[in-house]
N, C-alpha and C positions, 0 to 999 in steps of 0.2 A: 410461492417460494421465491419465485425471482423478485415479486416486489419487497421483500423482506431481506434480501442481498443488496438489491439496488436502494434500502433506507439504511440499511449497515455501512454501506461505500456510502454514504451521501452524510451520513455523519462523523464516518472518520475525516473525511473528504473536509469537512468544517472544521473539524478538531484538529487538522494537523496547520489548518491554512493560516492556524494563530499563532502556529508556534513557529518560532525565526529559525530559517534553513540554517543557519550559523547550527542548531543544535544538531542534524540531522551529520554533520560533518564530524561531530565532537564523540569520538568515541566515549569518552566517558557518561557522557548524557544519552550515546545510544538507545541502551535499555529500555529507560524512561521514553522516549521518544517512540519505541517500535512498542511498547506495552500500551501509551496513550492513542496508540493512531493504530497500530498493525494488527495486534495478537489478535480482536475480535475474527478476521477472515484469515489470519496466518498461525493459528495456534499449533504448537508443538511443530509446526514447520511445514504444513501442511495448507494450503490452499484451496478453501471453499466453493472461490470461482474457476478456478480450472483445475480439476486434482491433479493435471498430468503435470503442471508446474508448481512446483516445490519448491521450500525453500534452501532444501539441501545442494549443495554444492554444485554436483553434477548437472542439475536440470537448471540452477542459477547461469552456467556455462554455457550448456547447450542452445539455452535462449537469449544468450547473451544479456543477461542481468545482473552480473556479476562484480556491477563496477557501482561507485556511487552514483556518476552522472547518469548512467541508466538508470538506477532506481528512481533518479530525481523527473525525469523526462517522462518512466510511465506513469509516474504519482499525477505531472501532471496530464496526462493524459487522460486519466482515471476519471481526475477531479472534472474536467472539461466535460467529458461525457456523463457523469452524474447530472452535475448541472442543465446539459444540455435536455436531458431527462426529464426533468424534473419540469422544464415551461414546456415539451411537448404535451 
């Protein structure tokens, strides 16, 4: 199971690293952007790798996720540890 979350994150992980953060900012292209890279582990708002964070409001708050520059910072987080993964 976890190697099958850790090939899920490793190919959003690729899929998003092609698309220009310009879109990630652009409300209008949101959508598209979180349906190409996110819905797989974020569907209906919900969070595969850790159920206790959500993508509802409240626990966006509570973990301080709330903002764009955060999302951008754990994405790349994300992607570093996929990667880093991946050549252990």
């Amino acid at each position: 199971m976890k190697r099958i979350l850790l090939t899920v994150l490793l190919i959003a992980t690729v899929l998003f690293s092609f698309t220009p953060s310009v879109l990630a900012a652009d409300l209008d292209n949101g959508a598209k952007v979180f349906g190409a890279n996110c819905a797989s582990c974020h569907m209906n708002g919900r969070n595969m790798v850790n159920p206790a964070k959500t993508l509802q409001k409240a626990d966006l708050e509570k973990y301080e996720m709330a903002s764009i520059e955060a999302i951008q910072i754990k994405f790349k987080m994300v992607k570093m540890q996929c990667l880093h993964s991946r050549d252990v």
